[in-house]
Each structure stands twice: as C-alpha cells, then as structure tokens.
C-alpha positions as CSV (number, residue, x, y, z in Angstrom):
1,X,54.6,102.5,82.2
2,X,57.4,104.2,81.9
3,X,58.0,108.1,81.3
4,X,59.0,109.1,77.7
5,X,61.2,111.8,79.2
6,X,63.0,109.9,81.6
7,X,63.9,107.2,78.6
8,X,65.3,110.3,76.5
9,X,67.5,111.6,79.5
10,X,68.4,108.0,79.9
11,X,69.8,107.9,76.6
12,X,71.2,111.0,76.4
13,X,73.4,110.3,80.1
14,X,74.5,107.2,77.9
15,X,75.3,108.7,74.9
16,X,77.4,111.2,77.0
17,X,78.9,108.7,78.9
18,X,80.1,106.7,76.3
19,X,81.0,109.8,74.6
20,X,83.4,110.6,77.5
21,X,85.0,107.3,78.0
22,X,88.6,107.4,78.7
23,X,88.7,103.1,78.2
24,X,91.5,101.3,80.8
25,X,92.4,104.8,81.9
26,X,89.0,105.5,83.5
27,X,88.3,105.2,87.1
28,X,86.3,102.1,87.9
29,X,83.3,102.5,90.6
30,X,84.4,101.4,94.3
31,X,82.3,98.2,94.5
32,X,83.8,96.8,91.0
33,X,87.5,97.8,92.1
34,X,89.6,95.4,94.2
35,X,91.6,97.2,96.6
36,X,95.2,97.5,96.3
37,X,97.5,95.7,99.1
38,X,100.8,97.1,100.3
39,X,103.1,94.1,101.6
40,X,105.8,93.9,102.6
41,X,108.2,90.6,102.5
42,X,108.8,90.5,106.3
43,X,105.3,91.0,106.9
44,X,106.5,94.4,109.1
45,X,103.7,95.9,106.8
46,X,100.4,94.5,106.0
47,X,98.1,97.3,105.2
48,X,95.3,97.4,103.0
49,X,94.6,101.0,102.5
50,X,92.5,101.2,99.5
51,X,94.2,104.9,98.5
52,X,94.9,103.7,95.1
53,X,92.7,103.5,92.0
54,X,94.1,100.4,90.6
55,X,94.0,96.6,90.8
56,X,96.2,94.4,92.0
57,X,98.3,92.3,89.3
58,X,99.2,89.6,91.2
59,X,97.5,86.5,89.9
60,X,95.0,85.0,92.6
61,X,94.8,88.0,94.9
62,X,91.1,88.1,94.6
63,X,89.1,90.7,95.8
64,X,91.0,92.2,99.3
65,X,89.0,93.0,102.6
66,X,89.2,96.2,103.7
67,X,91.4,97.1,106.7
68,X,88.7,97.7,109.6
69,X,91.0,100.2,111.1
70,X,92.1,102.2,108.2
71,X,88.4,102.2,107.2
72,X,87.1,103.5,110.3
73,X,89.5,106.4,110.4
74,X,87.7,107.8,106.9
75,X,84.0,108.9,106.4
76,X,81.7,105.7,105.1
77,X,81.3,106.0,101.5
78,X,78.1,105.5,101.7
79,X,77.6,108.4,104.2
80,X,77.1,110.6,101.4
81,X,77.5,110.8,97.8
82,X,81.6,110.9,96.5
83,X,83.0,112.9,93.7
84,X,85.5,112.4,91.3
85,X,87.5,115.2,89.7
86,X,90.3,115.9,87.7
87,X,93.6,117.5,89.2
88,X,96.2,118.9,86.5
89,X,97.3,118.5,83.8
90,X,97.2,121.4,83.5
91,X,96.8,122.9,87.4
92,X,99.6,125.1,87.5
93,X,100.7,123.2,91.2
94,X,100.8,119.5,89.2
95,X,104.1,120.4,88.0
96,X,103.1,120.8,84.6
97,X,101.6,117.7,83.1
98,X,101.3,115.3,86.0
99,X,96.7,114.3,86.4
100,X,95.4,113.4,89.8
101,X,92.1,111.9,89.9
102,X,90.8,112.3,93.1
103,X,87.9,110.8,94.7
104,X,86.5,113.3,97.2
105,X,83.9,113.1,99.8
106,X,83.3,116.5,100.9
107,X,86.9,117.5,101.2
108,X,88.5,114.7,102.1
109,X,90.7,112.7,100.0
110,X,89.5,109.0,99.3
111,X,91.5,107.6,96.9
112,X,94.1,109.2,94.3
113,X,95.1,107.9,90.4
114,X,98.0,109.1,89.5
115,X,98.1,109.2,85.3
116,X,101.0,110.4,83.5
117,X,102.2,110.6,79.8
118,X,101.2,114.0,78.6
119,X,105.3,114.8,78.6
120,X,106.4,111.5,76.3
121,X,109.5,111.6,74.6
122,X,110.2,108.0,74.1
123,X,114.0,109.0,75.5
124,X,114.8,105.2,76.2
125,X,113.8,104.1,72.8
126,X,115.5,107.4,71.3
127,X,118.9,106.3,72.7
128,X,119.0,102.7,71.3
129,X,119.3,104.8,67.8
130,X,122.1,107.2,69.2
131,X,125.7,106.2,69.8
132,X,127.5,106.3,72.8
133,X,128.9,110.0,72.0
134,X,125.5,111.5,71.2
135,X,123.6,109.5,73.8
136,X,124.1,112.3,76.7
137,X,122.7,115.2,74.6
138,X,119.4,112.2,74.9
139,X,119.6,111.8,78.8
140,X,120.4,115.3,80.1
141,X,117.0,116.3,78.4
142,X,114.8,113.3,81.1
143,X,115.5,115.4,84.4
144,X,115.6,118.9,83.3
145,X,116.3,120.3,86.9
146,X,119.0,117.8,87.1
147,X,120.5,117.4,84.1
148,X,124.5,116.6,85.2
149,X,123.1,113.6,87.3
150,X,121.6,112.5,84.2
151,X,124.3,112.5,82.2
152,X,127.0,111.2,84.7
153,X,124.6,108.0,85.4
154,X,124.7,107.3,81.6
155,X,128.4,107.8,81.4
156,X,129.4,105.5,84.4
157,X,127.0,102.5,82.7
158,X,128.8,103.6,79.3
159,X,132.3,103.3,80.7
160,X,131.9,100.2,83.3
161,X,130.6,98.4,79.8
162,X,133.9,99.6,78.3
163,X,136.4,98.9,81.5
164,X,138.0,102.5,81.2
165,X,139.5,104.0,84.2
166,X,139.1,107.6,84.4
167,X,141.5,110.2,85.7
168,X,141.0,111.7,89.0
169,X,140.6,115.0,87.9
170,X,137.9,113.8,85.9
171,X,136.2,112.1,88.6
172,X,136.4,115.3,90.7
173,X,134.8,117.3,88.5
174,X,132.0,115.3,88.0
175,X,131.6,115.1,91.7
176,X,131.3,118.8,91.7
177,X,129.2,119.5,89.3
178,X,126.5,116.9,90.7
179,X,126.8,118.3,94.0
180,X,126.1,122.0,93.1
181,X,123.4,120.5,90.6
182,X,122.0,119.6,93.7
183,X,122.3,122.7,95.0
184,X,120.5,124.3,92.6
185,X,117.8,121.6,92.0
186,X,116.6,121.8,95.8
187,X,117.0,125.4,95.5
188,X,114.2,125.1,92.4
189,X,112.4,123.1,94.9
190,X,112.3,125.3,97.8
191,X,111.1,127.7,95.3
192,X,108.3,126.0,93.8
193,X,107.4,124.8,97.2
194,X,107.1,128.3,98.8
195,X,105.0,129.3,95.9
196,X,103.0,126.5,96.4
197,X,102.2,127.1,99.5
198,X,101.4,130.8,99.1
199,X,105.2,132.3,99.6
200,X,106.0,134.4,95.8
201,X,109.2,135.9,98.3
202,X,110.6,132.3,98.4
203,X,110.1,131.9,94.8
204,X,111.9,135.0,93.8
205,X,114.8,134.3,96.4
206,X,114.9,130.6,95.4
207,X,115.5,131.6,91.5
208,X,118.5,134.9,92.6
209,X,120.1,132.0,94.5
210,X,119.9,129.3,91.8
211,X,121.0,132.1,89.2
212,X,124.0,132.0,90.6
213,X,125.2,127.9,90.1
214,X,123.5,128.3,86.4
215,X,126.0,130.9,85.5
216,X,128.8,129.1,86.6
217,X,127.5,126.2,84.8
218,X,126.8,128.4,81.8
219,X,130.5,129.6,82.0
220,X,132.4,125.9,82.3
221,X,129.7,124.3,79.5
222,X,128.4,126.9,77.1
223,X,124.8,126.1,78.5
224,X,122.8,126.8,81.3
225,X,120.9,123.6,81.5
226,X,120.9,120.6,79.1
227,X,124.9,120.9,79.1
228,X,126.2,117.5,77.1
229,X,129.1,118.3,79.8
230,X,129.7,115.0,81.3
231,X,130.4,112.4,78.5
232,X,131.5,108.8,78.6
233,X,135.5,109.1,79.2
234,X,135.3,112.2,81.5
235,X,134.2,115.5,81.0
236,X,133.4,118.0,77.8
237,X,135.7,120.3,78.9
238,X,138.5,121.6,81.8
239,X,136.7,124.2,84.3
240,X,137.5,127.4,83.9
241,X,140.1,129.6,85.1
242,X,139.1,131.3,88.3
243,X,136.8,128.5,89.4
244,X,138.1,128.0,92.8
245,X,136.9,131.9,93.1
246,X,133.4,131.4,91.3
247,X,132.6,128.3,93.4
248,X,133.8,129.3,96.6
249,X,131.6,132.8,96.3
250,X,128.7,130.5,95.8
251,X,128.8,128.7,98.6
252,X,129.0,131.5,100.3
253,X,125.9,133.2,98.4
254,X,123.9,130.0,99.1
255,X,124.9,129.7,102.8
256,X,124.3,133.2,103.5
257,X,120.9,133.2,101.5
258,X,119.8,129.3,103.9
259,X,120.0,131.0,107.2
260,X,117.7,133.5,105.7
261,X,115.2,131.1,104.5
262,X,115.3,129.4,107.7
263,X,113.5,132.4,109.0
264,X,111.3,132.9,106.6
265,X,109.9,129.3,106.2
266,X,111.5,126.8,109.2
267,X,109.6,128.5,111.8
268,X,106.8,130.6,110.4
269,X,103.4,129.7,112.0
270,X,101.4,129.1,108.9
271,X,103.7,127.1,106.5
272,X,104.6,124.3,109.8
273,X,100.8,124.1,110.2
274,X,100.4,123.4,106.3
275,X,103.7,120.8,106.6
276,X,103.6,119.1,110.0
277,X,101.7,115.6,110.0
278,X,100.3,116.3,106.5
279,X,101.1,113.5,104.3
280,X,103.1,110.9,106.7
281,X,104.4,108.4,104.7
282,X,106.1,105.0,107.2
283,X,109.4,103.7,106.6
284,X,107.7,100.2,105.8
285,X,105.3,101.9,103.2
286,X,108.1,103.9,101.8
287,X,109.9,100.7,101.9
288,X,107.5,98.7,100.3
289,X,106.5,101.6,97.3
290,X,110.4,101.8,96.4
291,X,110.7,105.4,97.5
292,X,114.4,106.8,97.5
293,X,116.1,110.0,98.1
294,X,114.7,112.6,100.5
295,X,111.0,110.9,100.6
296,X,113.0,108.0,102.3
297,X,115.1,109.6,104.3
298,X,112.2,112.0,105.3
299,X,110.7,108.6,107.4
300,X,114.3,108.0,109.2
301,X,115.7,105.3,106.7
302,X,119.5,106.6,106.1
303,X,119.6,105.1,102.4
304,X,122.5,107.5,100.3
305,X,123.9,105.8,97.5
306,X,126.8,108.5,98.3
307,X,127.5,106.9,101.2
308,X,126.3,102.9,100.3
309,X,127.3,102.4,97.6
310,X,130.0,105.1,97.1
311,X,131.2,106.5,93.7
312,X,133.3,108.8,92.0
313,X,135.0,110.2,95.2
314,X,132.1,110.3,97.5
315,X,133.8,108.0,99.6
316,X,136.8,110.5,100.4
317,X,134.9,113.4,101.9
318,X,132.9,113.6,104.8
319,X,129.4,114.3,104.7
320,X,126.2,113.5,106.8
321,X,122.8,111.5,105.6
322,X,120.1,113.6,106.5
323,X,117.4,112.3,107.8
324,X,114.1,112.8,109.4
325,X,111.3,111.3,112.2
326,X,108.1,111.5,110.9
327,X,108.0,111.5,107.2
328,X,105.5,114.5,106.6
329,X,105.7,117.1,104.6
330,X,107.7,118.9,106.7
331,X,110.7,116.4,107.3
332,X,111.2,116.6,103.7
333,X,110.9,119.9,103.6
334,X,113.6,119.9,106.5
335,X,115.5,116.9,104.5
336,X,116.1,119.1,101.6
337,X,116.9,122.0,103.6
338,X,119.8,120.0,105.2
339,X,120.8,118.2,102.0
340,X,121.7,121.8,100.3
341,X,124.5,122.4,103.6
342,X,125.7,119.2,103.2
343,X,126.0,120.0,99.1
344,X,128.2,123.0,100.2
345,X,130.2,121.1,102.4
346,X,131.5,118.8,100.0
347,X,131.8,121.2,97.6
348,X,134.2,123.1,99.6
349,X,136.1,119.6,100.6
350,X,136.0,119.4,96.5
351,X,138.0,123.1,96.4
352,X,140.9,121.5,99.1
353,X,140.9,118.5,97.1
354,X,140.8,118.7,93.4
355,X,143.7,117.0,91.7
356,X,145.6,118.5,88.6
357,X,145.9,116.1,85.7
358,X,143.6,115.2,82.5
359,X,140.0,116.2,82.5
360,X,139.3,112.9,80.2
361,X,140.8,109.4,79.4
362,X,143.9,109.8,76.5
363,X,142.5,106.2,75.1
364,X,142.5,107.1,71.2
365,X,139.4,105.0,70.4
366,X,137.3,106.8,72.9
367,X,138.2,110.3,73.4
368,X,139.1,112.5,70.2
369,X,141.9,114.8,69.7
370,X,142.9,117.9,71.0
371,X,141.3,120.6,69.1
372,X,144.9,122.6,68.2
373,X,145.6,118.7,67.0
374,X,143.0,118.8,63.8
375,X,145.2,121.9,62.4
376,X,148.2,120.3,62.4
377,X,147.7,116.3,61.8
378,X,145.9,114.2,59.3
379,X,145.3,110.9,61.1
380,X,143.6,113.4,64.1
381,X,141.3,115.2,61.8
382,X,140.6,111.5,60.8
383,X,140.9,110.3,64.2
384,X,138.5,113.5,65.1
385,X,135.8,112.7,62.0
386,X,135.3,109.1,63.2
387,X,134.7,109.8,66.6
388,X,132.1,112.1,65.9
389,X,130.3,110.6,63.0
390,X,130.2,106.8,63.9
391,X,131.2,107.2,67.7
392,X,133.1,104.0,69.5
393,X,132.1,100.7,70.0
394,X,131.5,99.0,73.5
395,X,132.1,95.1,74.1
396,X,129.1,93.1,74.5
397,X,127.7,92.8,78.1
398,X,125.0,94.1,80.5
399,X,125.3,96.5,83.2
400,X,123.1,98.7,85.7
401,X,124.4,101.6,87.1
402,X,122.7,103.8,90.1
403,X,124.1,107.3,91.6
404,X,122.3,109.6,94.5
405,X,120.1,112.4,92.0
406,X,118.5,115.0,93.8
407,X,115.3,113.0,93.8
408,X,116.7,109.7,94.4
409,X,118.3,106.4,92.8
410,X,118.1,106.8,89.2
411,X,119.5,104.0,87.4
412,X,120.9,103.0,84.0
413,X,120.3,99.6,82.5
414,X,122.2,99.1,79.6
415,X,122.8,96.3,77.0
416,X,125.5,96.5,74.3
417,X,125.9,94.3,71.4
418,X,129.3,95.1,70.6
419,X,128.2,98.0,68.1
420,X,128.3,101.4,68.4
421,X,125.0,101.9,70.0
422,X,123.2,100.7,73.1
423,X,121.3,97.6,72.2
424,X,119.1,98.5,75.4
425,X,118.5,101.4,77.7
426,X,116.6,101.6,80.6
427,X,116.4,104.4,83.2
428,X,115.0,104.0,86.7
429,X,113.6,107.7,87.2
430,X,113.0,108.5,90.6
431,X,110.4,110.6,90.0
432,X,108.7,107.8,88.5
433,X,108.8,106.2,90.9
434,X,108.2,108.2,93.8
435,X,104.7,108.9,92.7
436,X,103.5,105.8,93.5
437,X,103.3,107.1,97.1
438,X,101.2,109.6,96.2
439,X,97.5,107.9,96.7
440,X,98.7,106.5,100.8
441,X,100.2,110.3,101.2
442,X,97.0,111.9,100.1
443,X,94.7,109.4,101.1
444,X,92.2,110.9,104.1
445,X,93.8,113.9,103.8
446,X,92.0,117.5,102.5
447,X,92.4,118.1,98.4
448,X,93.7,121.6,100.2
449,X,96.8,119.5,101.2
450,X,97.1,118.1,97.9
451,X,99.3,120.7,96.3
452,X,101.5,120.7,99.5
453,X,102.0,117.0,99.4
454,X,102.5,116.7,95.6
455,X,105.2,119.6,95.9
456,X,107.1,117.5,98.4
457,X,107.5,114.5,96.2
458,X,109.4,116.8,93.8
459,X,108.3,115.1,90.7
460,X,110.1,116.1,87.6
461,X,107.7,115.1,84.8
462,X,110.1,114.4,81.7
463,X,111.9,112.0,84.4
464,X,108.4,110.5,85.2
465,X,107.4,110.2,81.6
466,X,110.9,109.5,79.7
C-alpha cells in the first residue's frame, strides 16, 4: 500500500515539473537522446563525441554508438549522479545574452547546449523593408564591435548586384577602416578576455587603446560606433584632414601599447596555465563545424578571405596569415595577438598607398549630389529628394558576398527583384556560427574553464542572434 505522502510529493514534483517546462528547448535525459556525429566528407574525421545536446537531423541516422575511446576518457555517467545547470544569460562572462546548459558531473563538463535568441532583432527580415540607402544604418547595428565590416559586406553584395565600379580611393578607404576596425575589435577582445580571466589591468589598457581608433572614427563619421559610413557606391564621406597624422599616431599608440601586453599576458605563469591545452579544437573538427577566422586559424588551417579570395585592395599589400599549432585557448589568444600587428602593417602600407580621386561613384542614379549642389540647382535638390526618399533600384539577380570580419567569414546573400529593396537578405554571422564548437571545446573540460573558452570564441551576440 502505498504512502499518502509520498503520492502528494509525487504530484507536487509533477506539477513543478510541468510547471517549469521549457518544451523543444529543454534538455532531453541521456538515455532518450541520440548522440550527435561529427563527419567529415573525406572520412579524415569520424568522431562521435556526444558533447552536444541535440539530435541529429539527418534522416535514418538512428540512434549512434558511442565512441569507446572518447567515452573512456570521461567519468561513467553512471558513476555518480549528473547535474544540469544554467550558464548566462545573464552570467556577466556569457557575453551578455548567450545560455549554456551544461551537464556537469562533479566539475567536469559532459555535454554543453548552446541556446540563443534573448538579443532578437529580426535584422534580416528588417532589411527586406529598407532600401538599399537605408539598409546599412540595418547591418552596422548585427556586429556591434564590428560595425564597418558589417556595412562594407552589405555594400559589396549591393554594388556587385548593381555592376558599379568604384573609385580607388574609395576602395582604400574602406580597406582602412576595416583593418583598424579590426584593430580595435581584438583590442575589445583582449580586454574582455583579460577580465575574464581575472586581469581588470588588461581591461582598462585594452579600452585607453581602443579609445584611440573610436575617436578617429568619431572624427571621419560623426559616430563612434554604428557609423552608416560605408554605403553602397563608396563611402559617406572623404577622411578628414590630417588623417595621415591621426592614423599614423595610432599605430604607433597600439604598437607601443602590444609589446606591453605581451608582458603582461604572453608569458605570465597563471593566464598560460588557464589557456594552454584548454579547449583544443582539431583542424578536421573545426573543419567539419564551419569555424572561420581566428578559431580556424588557431588549429593551423591558413583560411583568410584577405588573402583567398582577395578584395578591395587586399591583394596589393603584403600581409601574413597567422596561424597557430594546437588550437587551444591559447593559440587564439596568440592568433589575435598577431592579427592586431598584421592590422598595423597594412594600415601603414594603406598611408604609402592611398590614391587621390573620388571617395564615391559620380553615377547620378546611385550617389546624390554634392551638398553645395542643392543650394544652387533644382534638378539636384530633386535629384537629392529621390535618392533619399525612395533610394535606387538594383536589377534583378542573386548574389553572395563574403569579406574577412574580425570573427570570421560573414557573408551577404542577397536577392533583388528589380525594386528598390532587397527581395532577400541573408547574413552568414560568424559568431553564429562559431558557437557550434562550443559543446566539443567544453566537453570533458572543468565548468572553471568554461568562461576562458567561451571568451576565446569571441561571440558577438547581436551577430549570433540577428
């Protein structure tokens, strides 16, 4: 006969549970979850890791075996009782509004779920009601650290639809901005990071340092992030006079300032033992997850769109791909390091090479009129309203477009229907991406590691959740 008291707790742990359910988004128990495979076409990787949370979508994959060797080199889950918890959104070292749900056993790290969404603007859907004109002030707004790369990915998809040809000023001074927007993003990063990791000096020298590129931004666009700078037919405006001065005593701020981080992270005793061998990601798994930019290159892969598939200019100055051995932590720790001298020597290449000329194309039905114009001429005031009320139209066609962001290949998709805004727009975020890798990194690691290896995906969370 059964206890009345042990029938009312029953009901109450239902009633609680039910209470509680998250639906699709709730993590299924271990025996009822198929285990997700990693392969890779050439069969160099054939791992079954069971890091992730999910099931596979392939039809007819059944229920996967466990890899014998992987398995052995974790604690049996039936050892002792696992634990699943939440991580973020709101942990302060999530980046915001990124959740982990993390399936402990003791300490160490079982499987991982990454969830995202809390950050949803809709973007992509947003643009498709925007023209061509207002569509940057849309994209700068995805990768907030990043916002130049942004726009210039959504301008080279808007201008190869429309078969302009820029001028190469114009292309120069994209290629400048971009490259001290990558500056300053990895500067953010090294920032964060060092926090993260217990270092408040690298987060206050990271920021001085960064301060620097935002004013100069702030002085050639009126804004120090979010700039509507670089538009479809070149750029907003002509930099600034004195420039040459302005950028050239940044990179010498910025070089100055690495050598001195170099001895206060690269070889101090604590942050190598919290980087080195924590969170090794393979080529063929990085391969086989999509990972780009520094993540990639962290495991010795020398993939650059700059240097693949060049654009803009990038295939007129000389620069290295920096890569690493072991794709830990601390290689892309190292990779973005390295990425930020590189940055500054193009940049100064940039200085010896800019070309006078046009800062935008002089095509009438894509680039309005000189401001001094509007005063003085009726068909440009005209010429001027049109532009900025109904925009331009762009032949019908399909294109995809992918430049180097600080993060990796982000992508633009675009369809037009030969109106004046995109029929469809679809952005391949990096970050998005990249956190896929997040449940092999993690996986049989310590959750004390966790905040180390989420900070070296450098996830940007309006990219992730567009």
């Amino acid at each position: 006969m059964s206890d009345p008291q042990d029938n009312e707790l029953a009901e109450i742990t239902a009633q609680i549970a039910s209470d509680t359910s998250e639906g699709s988004q709730e993590m299924a128990q271990r025996e009822e979850t198929s285990l997700l495979a990693l392969r890779w076409e050439s069969g160099a990787i054939e791992e079954i890791t069971g890091a992730t949370l999910r099931i596979p979508e392939d039809e007819g994959s059944g229920d996967l075996a466990r890899d014998e060797e992987s398995e052995r080199s974790l604690p049996e889950a039936g050892d002792q009782q696992t634990m699943i918890i939440n991580m973020g959104p709101q942990h302060p070292s999530t980046h915001g509004v990124l959740r982990l749900m993390l399936e402990l056993q003791g300490e160490t790290v079982l499987r991982t779920k990454p969830v995202i969404g809390y950050l949803h603007t809709g973007m992509e859907k947003t643009g498709e009601e925007l023209t061509y004109v207002q569509g940057a002030t849309n994209v700068t707004r995805m990768d907030y650290l990043s916002p130049l790369n942004n726009e210039l990915v959504y301008a080279l998809a808007v201008e190869d639809l429309l078969g302009v040809e820029l001028p190469p000023r114009a292309v120069w001074i994209r290629m400048l901005m971009s490259e001290l927007n990558r500056m300053s993003s990895h500067l953010m990063w090294l920032a964060t990071n060092g926090m993260d990791l217990g270092s408040t000096s690298m987060m206050i020298y990271g920021f001085r340092e960064r301060e620097v590129i935002l004013a100069f931004f702030e002085k050639t666009t009126g804004l120090r992030m979010n700039h509507n700078y670089i538009r479809p037919g070149g750029v907003a405006a002509d930099l600034p006079d004195g420039w040459e001065d302005d950028v050239d005593l940044i990179c010498e701020v910025v070089e100055t300032s690495m050598d001195e981080y170099d001895q206060l992270l690269t070889g101090q005793p604590i942050f190598r033992e919290r980087t080195e061998g924590v969170g090794v990601l393979s080529p063929e798994a990085a391969l086989a997850l999509s990972a780009t930019g520094p993540i990639l290159r962290s495991t010795g892969i020398p993939w650059d769109l700059r240097r693949a598939m060049p654009y803009l200019a990038y295939d007129e100055v000389d620069f290295d791909v920096i890569v690493g051995t072991f794709g830990d932590t601390f290689d892309r720790y190292a990779v973005r390091f390295n990425e930020i001298k590189e940055s500054i020597r193009i940049v100064r290449q940039i200085l010896e090479k800019m070309p006078a000329g046009d800062y935008r194309v002089q095509d009438k039905k894509v680039t309005p009129p000189p401001r001094a114009r509007i005063d003085e001429s009726m068909e440009a005031l005209i010429h001027h309203f049109k532009i900025s009320t109904e925009g331009f139209s762009v032949p019908e066609g399909e294109t995809y477009v992918a430049i180097e962001s600080p993060r990796g290949e982000i992508g633009c998709y675009m369809v037009s229907d030969g109106s004046n805004k995109p029929y469809r727009m679809h952005i391949r975020g990096p970050s998005f991406v990249n956190l896929q890798c997040l449940p092999t990194l993690l996986r049989g690691g310590l959750v004390a590691d966790a905040v180390a290896v989420i900070s070296s995906i450098d996830p940007v969370m309006g990219e992730a959740d567009r």
